[in-house]
PDBQT receptor file of N, H, CA, C and O in Angstrom, charges set to zero:
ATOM      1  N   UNK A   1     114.545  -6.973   8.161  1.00  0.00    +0.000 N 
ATOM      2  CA  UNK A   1     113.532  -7.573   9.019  1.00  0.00    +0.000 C 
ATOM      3  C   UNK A   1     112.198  -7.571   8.291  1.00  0.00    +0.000 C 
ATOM      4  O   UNK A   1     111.792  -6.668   7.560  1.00  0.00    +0.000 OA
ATOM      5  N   UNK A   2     111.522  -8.794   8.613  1.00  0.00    +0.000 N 
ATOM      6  H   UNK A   2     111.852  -9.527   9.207  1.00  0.00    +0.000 HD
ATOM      7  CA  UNK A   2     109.881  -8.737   7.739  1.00  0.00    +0.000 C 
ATOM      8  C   UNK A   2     109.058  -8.091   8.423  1.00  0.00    +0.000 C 
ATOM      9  O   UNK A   2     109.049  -8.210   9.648  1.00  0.00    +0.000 OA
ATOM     10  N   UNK A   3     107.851  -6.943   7.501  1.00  0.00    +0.000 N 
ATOM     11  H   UNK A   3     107.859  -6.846   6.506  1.00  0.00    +0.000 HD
ATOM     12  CA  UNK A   3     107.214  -6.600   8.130  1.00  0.00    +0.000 C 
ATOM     13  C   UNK A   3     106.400  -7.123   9.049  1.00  0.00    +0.000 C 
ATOM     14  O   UNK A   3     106.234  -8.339   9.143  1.00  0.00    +0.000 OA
ATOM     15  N   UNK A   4     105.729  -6.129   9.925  1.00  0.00    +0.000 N 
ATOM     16  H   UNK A   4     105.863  -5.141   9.849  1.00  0.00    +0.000 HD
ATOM     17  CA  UNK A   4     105.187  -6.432  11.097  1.00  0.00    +0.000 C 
ATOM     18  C   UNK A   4     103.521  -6.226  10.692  1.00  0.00    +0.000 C 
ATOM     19  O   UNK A   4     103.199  -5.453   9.790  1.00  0.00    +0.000 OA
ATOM     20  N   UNK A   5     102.773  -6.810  11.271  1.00  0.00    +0.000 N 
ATOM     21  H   UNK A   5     103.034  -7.438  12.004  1.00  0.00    +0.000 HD
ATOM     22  CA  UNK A   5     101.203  -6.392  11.306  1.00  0.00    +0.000 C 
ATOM     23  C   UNK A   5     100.775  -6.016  12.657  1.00  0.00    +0.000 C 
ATOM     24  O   UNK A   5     100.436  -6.826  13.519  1.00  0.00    +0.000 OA
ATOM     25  N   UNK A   6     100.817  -4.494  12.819  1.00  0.00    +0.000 N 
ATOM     26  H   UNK A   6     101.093  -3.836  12.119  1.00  0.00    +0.000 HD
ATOM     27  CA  UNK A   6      99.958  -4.402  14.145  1.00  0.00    +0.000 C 
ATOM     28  C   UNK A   6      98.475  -4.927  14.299  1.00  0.00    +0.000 C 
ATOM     29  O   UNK A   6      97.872  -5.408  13.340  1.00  0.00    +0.000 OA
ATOM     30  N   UNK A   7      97.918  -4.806  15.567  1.00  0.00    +0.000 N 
ATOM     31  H   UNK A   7      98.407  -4.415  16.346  1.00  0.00    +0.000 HD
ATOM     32  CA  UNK A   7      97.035  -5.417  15.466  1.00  0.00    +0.000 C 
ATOM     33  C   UNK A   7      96.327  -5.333  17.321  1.00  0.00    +0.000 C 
ATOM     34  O   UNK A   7      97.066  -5.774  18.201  1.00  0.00    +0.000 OA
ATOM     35  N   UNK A   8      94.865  -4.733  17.748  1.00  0.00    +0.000 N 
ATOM     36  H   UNK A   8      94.265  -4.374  17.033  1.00  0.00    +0.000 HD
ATOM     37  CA  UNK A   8      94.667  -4.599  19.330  1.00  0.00    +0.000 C 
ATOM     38  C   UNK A   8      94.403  -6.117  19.158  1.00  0.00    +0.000 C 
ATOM     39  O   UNK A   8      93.902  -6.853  18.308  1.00  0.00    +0.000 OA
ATOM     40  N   UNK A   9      95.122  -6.257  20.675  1.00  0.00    +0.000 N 
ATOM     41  H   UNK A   9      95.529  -5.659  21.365  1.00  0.00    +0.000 HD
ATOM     42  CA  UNK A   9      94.387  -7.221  21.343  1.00  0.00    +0.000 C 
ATOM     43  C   UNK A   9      94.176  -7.032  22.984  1.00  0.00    +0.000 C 
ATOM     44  O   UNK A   9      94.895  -6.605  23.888  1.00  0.00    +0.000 OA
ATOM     45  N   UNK A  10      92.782  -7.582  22.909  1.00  0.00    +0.000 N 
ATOM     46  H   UNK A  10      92.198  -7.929  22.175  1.00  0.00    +0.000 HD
ATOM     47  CA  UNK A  10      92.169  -7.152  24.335  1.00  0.00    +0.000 C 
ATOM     48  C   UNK A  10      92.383  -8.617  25.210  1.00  0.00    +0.000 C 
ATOM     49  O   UNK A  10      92.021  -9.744  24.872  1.00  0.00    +0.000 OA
ATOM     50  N   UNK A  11      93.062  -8.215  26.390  1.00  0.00    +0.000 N 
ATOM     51  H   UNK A  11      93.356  -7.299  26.666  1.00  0.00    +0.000 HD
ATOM     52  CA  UNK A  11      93.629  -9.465  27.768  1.00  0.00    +0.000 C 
ATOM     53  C   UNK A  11      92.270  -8.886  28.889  1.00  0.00    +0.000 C 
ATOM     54  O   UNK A  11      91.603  -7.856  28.986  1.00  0.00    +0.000 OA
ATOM     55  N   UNK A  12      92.306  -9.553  29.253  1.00  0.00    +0.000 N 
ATOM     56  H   UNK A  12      92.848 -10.390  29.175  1.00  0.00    +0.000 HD
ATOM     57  CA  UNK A  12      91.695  -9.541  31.093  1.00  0.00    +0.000 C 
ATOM     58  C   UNK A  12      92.908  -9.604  31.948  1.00  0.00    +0.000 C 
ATOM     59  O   UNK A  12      93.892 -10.318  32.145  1.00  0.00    +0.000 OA
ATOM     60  N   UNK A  13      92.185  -8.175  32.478  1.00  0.00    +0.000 N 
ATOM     61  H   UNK A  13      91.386  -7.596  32.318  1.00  0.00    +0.000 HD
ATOM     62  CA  UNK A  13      93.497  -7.788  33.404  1.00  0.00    +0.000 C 
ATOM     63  C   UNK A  13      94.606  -8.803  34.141  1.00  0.00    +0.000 C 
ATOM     64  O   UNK A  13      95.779  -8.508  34.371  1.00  0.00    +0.000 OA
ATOM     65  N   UNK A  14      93.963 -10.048  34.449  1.00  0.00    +0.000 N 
ATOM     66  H   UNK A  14      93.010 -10.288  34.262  1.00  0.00    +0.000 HD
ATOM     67  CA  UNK A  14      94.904 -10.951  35.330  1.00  0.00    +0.000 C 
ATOM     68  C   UNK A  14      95.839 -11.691  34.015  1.00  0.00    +0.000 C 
ATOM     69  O   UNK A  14      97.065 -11.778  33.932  1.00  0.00    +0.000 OA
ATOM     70  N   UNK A  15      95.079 -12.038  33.319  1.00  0.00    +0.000 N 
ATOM     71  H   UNK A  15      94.084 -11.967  33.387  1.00  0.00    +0.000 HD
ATOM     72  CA  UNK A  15      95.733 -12.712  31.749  1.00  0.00    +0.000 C 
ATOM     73  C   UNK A  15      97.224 -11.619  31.947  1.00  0.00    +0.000 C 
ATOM     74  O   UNK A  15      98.196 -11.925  32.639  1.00  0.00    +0.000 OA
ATOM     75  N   UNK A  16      97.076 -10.301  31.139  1.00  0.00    +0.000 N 
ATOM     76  H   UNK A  16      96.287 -10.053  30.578  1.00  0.00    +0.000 HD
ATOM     77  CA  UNK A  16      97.678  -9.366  31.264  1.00  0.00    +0.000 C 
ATOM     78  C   UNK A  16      98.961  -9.344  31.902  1.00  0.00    +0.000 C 
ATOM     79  O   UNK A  16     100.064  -9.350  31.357  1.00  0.00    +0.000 OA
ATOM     80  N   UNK A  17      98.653  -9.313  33.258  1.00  0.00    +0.000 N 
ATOM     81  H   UNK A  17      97.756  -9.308  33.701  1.00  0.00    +0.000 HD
ATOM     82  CA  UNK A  17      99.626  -9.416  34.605  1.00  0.00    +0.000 C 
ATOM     83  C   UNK A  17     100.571 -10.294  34.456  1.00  0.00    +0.000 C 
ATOM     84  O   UNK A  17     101.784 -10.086  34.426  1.00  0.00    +0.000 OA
ATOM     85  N   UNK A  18      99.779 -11.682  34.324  1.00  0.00    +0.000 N 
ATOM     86  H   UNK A  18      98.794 -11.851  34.349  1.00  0.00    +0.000 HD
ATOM     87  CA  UNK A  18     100.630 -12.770  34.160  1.00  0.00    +0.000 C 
ATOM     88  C   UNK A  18     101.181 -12.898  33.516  1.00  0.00    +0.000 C 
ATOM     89  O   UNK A  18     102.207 -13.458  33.903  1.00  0.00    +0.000 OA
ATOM     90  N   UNK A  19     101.139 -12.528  31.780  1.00  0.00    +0.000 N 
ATOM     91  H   UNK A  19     100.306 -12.073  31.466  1.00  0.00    +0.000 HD
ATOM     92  CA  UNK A  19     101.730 -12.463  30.891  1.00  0.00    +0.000 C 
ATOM     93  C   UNK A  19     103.239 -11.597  31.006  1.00  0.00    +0.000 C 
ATOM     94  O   UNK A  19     104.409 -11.805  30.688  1.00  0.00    +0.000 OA
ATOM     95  N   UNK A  20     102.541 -10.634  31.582  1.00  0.00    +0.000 N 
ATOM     96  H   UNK A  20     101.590 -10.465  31.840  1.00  0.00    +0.000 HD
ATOM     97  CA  UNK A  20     103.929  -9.219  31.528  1.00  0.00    +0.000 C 
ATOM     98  C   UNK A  20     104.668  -9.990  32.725  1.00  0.00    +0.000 C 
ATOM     99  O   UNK A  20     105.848 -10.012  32.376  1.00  0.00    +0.000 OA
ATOM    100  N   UNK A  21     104.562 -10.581  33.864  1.00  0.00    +0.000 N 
ATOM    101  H   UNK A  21     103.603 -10.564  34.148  1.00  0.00    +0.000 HD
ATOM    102  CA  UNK A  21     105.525 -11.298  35.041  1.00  0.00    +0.000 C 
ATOM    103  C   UNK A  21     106.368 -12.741  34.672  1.00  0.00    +0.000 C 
ATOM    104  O   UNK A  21     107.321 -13.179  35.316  1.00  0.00    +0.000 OA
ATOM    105  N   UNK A  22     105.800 -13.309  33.550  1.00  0.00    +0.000 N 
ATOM    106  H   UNK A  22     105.026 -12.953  33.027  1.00  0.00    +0.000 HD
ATOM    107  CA  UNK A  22     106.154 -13.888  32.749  1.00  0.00    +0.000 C 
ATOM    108  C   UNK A  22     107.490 -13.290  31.549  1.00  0.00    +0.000 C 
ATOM    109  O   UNK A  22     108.672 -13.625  31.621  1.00  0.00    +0.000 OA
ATOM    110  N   UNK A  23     107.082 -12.654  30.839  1.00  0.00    +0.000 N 
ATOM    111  H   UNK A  23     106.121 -12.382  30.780  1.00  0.00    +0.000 HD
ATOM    112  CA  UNK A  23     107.746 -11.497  30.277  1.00  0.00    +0.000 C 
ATOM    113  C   UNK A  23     108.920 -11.363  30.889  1.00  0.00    +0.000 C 
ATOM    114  O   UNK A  23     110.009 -11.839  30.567  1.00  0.00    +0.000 OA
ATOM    115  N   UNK A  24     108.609 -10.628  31.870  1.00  0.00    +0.000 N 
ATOM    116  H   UNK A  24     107.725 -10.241  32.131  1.00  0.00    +0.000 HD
ATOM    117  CA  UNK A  24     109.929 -10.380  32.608  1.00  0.00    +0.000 C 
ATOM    118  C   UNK A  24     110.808 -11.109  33.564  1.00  0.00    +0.000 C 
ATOM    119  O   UNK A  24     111.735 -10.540  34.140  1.00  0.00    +0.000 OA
ATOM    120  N   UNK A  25     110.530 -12.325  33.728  1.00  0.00    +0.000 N 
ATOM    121  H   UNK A  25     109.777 -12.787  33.260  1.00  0.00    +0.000 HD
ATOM    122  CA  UNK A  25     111.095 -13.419  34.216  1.00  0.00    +0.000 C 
ATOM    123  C   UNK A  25     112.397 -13.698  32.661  1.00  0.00    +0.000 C 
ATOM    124  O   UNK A  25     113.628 -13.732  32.659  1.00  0.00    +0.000 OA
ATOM    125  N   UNK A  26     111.442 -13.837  31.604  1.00  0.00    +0.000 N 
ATOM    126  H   UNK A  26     110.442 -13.810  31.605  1.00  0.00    +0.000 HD
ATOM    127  CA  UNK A  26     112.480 -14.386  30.458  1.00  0.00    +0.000 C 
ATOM    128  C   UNK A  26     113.003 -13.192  29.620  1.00  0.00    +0.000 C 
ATOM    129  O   UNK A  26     113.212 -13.377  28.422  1.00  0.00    +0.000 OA
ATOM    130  N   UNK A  27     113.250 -11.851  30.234  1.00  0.00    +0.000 N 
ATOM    131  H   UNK A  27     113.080 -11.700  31.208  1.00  0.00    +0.000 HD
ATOM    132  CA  UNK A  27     113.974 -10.687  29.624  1.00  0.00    +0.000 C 
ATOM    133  C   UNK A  27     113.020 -10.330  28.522  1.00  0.00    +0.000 C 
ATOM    134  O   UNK A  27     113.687  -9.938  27.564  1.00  0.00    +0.000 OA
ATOM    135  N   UNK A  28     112.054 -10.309  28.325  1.00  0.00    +0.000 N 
ATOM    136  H   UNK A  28     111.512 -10.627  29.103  1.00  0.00    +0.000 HD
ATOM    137  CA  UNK A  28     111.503  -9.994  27.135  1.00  0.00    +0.000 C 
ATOM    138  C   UNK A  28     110.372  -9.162  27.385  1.00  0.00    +0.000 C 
ATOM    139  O   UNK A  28     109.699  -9.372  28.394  1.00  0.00    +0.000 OA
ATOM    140  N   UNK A  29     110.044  -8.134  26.502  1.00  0.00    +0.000 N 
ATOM    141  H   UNK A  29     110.591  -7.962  25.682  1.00  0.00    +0.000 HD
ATOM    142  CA  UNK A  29     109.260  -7.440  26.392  1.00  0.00    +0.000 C 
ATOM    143  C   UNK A  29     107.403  -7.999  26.388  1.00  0.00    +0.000 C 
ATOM    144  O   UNK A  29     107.228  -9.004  25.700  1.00  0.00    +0.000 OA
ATOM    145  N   UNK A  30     106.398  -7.554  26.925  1.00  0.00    +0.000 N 
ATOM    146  H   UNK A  30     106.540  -6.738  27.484  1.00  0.00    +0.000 HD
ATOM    147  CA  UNK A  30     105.690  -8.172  26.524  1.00  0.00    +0.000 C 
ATOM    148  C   UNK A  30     105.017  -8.872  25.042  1.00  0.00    +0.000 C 
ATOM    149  O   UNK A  30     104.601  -9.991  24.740  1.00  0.00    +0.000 OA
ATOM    150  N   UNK A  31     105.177  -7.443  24.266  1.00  0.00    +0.000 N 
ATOM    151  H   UNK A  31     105.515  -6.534  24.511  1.00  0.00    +0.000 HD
ATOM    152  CA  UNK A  31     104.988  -8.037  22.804  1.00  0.00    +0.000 C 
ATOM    153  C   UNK A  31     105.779  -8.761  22.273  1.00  0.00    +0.000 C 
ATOM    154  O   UNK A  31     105.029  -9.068  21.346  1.00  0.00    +0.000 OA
ATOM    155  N   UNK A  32     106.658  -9.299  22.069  1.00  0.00    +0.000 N 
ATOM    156  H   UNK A  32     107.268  -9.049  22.821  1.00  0.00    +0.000 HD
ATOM    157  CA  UNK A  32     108.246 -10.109  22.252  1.00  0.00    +0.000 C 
ATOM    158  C   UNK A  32     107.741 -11.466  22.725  1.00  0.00    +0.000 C 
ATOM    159  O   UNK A  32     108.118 -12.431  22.059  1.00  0.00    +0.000 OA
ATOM    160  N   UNK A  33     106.627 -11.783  24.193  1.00  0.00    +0.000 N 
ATOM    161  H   UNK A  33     106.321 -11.000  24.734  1.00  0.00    +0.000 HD
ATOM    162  CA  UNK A  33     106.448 -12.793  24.788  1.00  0.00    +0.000 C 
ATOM    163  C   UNK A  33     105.431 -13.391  24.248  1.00  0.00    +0.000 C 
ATOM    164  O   UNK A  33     105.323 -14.580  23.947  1.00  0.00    +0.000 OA
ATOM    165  N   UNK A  34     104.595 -12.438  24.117  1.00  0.00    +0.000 N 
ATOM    166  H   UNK A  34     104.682 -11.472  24.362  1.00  0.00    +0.000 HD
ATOM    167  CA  UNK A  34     103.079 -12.833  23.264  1.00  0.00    +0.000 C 
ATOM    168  C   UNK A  34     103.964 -13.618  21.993  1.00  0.00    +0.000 C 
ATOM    169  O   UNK A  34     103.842 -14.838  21.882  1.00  0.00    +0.000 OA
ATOM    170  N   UNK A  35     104.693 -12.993  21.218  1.00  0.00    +0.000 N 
ATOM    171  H   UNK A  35     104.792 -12.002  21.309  1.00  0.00    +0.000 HD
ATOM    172  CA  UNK A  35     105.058 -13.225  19.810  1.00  0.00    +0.000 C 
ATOM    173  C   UNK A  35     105.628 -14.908  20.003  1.00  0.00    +0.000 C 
ATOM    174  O   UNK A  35     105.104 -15.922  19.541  1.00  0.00    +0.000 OA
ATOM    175  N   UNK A  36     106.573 -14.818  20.644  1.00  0.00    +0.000 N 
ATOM    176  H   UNK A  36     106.998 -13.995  21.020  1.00  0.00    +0.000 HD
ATOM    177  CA  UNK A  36     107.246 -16.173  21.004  1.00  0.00    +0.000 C 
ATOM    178  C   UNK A  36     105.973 -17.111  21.847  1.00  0.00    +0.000 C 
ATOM    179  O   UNK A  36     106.117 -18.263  21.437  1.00  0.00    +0.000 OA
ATOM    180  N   UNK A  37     105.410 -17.092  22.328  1.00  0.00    +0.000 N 
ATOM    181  H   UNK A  37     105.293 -16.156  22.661  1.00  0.00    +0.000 HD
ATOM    182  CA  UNK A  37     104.175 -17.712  22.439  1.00  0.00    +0.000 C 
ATOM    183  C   UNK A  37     103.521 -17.858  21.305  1.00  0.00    +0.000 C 
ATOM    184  O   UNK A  37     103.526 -19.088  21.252  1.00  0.00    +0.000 OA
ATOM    185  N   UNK A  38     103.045 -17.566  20.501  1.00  0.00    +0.000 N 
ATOM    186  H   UNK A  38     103.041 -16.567  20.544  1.00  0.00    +0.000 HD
ATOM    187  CA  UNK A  38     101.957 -17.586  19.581  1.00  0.00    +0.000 C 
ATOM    188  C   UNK A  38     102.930 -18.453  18.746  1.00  0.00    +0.000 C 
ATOM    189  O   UNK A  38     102.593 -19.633  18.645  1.00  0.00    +0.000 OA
ATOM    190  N   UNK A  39     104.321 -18.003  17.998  1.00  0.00    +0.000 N 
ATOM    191  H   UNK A  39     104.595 -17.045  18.080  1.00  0.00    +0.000 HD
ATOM    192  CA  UNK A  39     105.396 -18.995  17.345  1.00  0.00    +0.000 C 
ATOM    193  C   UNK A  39     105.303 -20.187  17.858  1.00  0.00    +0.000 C 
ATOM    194  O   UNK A  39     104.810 -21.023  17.101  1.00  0.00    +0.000 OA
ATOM    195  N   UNK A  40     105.678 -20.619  19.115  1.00  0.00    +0.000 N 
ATOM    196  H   UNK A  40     106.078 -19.940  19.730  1.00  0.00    +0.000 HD
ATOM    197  CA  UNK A  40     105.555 -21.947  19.517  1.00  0.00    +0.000 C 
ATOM    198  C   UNK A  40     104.464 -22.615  19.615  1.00  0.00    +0.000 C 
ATOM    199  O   UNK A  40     104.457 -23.829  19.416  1.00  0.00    +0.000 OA
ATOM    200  N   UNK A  41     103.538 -22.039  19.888  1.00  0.00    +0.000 N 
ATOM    201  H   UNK A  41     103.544 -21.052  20.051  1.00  0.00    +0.000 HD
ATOM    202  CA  UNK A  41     102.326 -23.014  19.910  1.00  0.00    +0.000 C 
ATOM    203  C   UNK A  41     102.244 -23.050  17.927  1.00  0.00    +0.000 C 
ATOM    204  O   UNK A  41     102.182 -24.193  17.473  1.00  0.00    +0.000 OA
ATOM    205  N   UNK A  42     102.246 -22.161  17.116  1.00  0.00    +0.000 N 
ATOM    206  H   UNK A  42     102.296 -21.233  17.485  1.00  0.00    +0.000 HD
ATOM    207  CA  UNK A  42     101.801 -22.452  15.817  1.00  0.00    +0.000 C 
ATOM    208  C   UNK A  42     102.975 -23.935  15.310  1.00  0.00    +0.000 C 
ATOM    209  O   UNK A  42     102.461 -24.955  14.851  1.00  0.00    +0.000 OA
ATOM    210  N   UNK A  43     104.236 -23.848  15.452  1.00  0.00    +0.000 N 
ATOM    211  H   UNK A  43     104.654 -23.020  15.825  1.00  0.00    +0.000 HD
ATOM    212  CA  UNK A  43     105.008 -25.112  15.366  1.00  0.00    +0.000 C 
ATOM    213  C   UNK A  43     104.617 -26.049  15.816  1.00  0.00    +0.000 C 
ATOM    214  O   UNK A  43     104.619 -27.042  15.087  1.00  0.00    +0.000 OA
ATOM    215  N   UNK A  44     104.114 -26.177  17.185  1.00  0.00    +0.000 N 
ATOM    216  H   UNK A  44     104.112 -25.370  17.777  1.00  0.00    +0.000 HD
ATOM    217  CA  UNK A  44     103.879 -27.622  17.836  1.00  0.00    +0.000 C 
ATOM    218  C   UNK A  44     102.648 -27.866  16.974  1.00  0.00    +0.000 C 
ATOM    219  O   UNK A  44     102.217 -29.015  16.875  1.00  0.00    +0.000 OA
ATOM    220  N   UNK A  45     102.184 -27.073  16.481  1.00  0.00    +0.000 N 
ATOM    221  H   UNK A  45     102.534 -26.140  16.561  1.00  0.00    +0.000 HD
ATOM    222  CA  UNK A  45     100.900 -27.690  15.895  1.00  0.00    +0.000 C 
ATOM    223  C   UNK A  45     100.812 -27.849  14.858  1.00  0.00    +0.000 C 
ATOM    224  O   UNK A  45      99.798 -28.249  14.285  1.00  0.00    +0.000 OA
ATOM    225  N   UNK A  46     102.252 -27.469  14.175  1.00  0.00    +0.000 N 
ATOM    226  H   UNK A  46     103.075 -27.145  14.640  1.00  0.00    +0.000 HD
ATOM    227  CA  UNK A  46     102.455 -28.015  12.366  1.00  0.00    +0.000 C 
ATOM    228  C   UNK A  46     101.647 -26.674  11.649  1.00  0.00    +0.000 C 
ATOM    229  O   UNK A  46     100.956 -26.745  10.633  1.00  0.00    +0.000 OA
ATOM    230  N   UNK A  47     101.877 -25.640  12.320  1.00  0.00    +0.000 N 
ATOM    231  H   UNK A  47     102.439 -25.582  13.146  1.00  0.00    +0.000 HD
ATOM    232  CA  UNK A  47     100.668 -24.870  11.520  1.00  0.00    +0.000 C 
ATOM    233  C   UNK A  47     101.524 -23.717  11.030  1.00  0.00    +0.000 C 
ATOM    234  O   UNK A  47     101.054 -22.811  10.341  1.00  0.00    +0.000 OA
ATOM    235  N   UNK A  48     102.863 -23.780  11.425  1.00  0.00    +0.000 N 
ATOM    236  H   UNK A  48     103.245 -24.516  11.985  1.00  0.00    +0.000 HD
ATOM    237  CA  UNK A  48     103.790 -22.406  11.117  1.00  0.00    +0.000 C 
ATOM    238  C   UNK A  48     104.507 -22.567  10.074  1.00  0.00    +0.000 C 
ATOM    239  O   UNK A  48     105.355 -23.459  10.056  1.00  0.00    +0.000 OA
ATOM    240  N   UNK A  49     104.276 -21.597   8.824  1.00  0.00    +0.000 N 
ATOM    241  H   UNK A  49     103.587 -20.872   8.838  1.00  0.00    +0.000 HD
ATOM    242  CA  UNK A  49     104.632 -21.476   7.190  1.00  0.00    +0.000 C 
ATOM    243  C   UNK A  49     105.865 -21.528   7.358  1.00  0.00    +0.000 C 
ATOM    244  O   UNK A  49     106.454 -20.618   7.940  1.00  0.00    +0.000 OA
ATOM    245  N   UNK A  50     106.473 -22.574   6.894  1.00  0.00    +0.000 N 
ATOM    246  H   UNK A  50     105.995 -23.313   6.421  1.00  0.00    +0.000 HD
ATOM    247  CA  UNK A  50     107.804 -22.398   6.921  1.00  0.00    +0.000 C 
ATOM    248  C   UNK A  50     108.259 -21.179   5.871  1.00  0.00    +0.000 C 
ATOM    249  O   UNK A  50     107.648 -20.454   5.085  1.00  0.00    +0.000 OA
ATOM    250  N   UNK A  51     110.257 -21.406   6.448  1.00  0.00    +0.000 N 
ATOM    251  H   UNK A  51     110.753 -21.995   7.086  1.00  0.00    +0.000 HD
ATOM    252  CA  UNK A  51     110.697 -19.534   5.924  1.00  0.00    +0.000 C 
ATOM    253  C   UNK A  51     110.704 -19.945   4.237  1.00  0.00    +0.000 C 
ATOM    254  O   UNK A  51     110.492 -20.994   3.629  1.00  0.00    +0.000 OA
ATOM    255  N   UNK A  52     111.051 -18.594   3.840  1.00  0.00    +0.000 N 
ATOM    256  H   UNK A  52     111.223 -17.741   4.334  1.00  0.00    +0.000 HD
ATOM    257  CA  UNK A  52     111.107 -19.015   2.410  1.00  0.00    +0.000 C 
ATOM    258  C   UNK A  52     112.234 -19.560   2.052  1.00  0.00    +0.000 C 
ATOM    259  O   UNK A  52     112.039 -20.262   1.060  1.00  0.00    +0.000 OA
ATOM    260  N   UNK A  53     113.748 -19.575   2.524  1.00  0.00    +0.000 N 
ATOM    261  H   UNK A  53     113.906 -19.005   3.330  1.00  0.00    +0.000 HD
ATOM    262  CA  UNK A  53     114.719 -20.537   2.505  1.00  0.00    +0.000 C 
ATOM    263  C   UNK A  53     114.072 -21.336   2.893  1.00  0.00    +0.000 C 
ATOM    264  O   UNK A  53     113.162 -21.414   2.068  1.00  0.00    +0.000 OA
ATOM    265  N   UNK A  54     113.851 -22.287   3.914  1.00  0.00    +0.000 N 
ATOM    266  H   UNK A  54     114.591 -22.224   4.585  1.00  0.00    +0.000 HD
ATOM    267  CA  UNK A  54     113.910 -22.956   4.273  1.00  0.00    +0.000 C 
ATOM    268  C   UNK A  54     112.442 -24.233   3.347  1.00  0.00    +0.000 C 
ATOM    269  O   UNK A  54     112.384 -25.435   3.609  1.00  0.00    +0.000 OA
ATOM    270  N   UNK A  55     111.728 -23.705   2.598  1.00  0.00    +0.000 N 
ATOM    271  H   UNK A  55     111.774 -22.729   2.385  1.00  0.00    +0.000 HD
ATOM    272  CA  UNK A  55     111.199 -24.034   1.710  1.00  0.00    +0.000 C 
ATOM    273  C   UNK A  55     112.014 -24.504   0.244  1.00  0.00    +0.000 C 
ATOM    274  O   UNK A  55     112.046 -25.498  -0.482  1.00  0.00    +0.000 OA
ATOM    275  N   UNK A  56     112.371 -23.729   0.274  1.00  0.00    +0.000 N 
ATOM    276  H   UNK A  56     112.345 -22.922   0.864  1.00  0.00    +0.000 HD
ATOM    277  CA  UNK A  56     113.211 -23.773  -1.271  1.00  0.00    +0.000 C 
ATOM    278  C   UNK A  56     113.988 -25.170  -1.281  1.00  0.00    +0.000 C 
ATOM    279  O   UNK A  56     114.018 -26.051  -2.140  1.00  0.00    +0.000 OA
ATOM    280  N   UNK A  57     114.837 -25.034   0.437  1.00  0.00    +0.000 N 
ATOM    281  H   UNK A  57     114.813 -24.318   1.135  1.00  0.00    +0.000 HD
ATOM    282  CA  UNK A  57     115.551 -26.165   0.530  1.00  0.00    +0.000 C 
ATOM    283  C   UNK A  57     115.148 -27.565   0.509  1.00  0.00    +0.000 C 
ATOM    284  O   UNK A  57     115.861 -28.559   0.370  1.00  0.00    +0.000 OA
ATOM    285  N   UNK A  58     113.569 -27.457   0.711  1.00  0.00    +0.000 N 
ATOM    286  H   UNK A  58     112.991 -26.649   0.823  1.00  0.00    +0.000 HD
ATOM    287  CA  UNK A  58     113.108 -28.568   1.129  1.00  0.00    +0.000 C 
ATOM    288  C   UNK A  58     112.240 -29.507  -0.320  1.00  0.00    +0.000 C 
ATOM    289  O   UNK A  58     112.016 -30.706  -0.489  1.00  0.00    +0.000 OA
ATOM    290  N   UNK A  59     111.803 -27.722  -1.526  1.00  0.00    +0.000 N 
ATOM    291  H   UNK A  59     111.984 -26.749  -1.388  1.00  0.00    +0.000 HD
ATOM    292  CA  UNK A  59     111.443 -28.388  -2.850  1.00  0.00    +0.000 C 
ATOM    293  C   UNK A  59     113.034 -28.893  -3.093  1.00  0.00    +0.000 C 
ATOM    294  O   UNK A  59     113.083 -30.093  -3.364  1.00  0.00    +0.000 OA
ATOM    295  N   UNK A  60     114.368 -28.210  -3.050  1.00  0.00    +0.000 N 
ATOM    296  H   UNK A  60     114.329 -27.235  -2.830  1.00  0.00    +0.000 HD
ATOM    297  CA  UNK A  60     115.531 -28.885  -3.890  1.00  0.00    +0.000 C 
ATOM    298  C   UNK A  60     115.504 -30.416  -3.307  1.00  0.00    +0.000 C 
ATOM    299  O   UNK A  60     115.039 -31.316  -4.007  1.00  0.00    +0.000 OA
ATOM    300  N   UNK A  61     115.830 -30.579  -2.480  1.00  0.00    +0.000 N 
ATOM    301  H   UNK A  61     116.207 -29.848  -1.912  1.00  0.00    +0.000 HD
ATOM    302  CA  UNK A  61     115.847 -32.500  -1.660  1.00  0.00    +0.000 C 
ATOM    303  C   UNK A  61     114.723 -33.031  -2.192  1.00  0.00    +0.000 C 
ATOM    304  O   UNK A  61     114.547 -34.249  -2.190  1.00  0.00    +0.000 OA
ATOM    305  N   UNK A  62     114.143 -32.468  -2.528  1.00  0.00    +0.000 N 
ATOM    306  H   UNK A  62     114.286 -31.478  -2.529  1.00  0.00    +0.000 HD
ATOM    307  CA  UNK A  62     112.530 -33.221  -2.927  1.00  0.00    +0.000 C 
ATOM    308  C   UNK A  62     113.206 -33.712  -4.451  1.00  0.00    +0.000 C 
ATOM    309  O   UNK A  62     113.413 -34.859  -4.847  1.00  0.00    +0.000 OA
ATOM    310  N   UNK A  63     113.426 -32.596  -5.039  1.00  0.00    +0.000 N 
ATOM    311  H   UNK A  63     113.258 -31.664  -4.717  1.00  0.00    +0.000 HD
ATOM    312  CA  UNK A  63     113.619 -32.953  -6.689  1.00  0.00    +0.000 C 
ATOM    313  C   UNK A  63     115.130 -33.814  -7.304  1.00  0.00    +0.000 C 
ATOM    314  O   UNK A  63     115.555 -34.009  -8.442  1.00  0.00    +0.000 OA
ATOM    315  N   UNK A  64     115.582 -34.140  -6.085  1.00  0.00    +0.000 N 
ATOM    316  H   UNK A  64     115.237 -33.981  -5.160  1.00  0.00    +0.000 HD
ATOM    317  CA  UNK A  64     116.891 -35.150  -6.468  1.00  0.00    +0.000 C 
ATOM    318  C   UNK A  64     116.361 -36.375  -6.109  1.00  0.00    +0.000 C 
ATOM    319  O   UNK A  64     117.029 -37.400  -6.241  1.00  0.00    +0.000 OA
TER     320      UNK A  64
C-alpha cells in the first residue's frame, strides 16, 4: 500500500455531522469518505496523477 500523509483538518461542526451520516450511509469510515471524495472530485476535474502503471501504459501506445 502507498504511503499515507497525515494531515489536521478543521470541519464546522454541521460540515462534520454530515459528512460522518454520509459516511455511514455508504459503510465507510469517515476518513475513507473524505478520501473518496477528494479522489472524485480531483478526476472529474482532470487533476488526478495518474498511477504509475497506468502511465507507463499510456507512454507505450504513445510510442507505437
Amino acid at each position: 500500500m502507498a504511503d499515507r500523509k497525515p494531515f489536521l483538518l478543521r470541519l464546522e461542526p454541521g460540515v462534520h455531522q454530515a459528512l460522518q451520516r454520509w459516511a455511514d450511509d455508504e459503510l465507510r469510515s469517515l476518513n475513507g469518505q473524505i478520501d473518496y471524495l477528494l479522489r472524485d472530485a480531483l478526476r472529474r476535474a482532470g487533476r488526478l496523477p495518474a498511477a504509475k502503471g497506468a502511465a507507463q501504459r499510456t507512454r507505450e501506445r504513445s510510442d507505437k
